[in-house]
Every structure is written in C-alpha cells, then in structure tokens.
C-alpha positions in Angstrom: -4.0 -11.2 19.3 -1.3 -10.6 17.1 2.4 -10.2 18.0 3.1 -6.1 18.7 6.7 -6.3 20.1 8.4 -5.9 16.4 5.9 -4.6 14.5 5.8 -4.7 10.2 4.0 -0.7 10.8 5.5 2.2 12.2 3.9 4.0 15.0 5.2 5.5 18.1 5.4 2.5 21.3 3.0 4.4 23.2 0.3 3.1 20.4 0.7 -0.3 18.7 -2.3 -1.1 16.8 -3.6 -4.1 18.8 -7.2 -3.6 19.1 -8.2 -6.7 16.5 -7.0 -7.7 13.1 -8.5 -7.8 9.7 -9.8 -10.8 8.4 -11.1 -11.7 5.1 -14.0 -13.0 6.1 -15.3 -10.0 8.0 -14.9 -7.7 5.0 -18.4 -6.0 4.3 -18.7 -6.1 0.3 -19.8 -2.9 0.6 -16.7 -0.2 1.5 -19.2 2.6 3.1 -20.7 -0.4 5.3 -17.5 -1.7 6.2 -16.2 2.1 7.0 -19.6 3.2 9.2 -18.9 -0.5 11.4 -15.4 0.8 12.0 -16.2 4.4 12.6 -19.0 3.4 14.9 -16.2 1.0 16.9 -14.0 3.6 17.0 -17.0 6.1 18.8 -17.7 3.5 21.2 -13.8 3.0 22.6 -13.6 5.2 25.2 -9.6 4.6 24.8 -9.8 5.8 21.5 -9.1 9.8 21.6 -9.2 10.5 17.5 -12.2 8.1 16.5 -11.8 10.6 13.5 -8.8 10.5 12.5 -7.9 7.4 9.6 -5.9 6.7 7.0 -7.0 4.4 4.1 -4.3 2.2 1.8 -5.3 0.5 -1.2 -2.8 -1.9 -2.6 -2.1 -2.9 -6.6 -1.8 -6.2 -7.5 0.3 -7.9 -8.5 3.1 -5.5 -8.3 2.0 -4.4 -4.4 2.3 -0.7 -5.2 0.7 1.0 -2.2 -1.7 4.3 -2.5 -2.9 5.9 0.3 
C-alpha cells in the first residue's frame, strides 16, 4: 500500500485514494476491458458511494503534457 500521508494528488483528507495502485503489468491491452474491470470493482465496494463517477488522464510523451 502506498504512502497517503503527503500525497503527489489532491483530494480532500476525508478520501485518499488508497484502494490499490496501478501496475504495468495489470494493464488490459484493451482500454474498454480494462475500464468494465474497474467499473465492475467499483460496483462491488460497498464503501464506494459514486462507482460512477471517474475521471480519465492521458499523458504525452515525452513532454508529460497532461489531458484529461
């Protein structure tokens, strides 16, 4: 589990994102796959009060220009 208590993200304190990370290896080649896993993880948290509710990011490299 990754380190919340200065986190690179803003969000309010009440909600860090520390529910699992992102690894390379895990990454469905397929975005709409990889999306319907998430979505379906998010359903299934019964913590989770806006499964719905996402925002995407791609990032340009190499210049690491950020579109969301």
């Amino acid at each position: 589990m990754s380190d919340t208590s200065n986190p690179v993200i803003f969000a309010p304190p009440t909600y860090q994102y520390v529910q699992s990370k992102l690894d390379e290896k895990d990454i469905n080649k397929d975005p709409f796959e990889h999306f319907h896993r998430w979505y379906d993880e998010a359903l299934k948290n019964t913590d989770e009060t806006l499964p719905e509710s996402a925002t995407f990011t791609i990032v340009e490299l190499p210049s690491g220009r950020v579109s969301s």
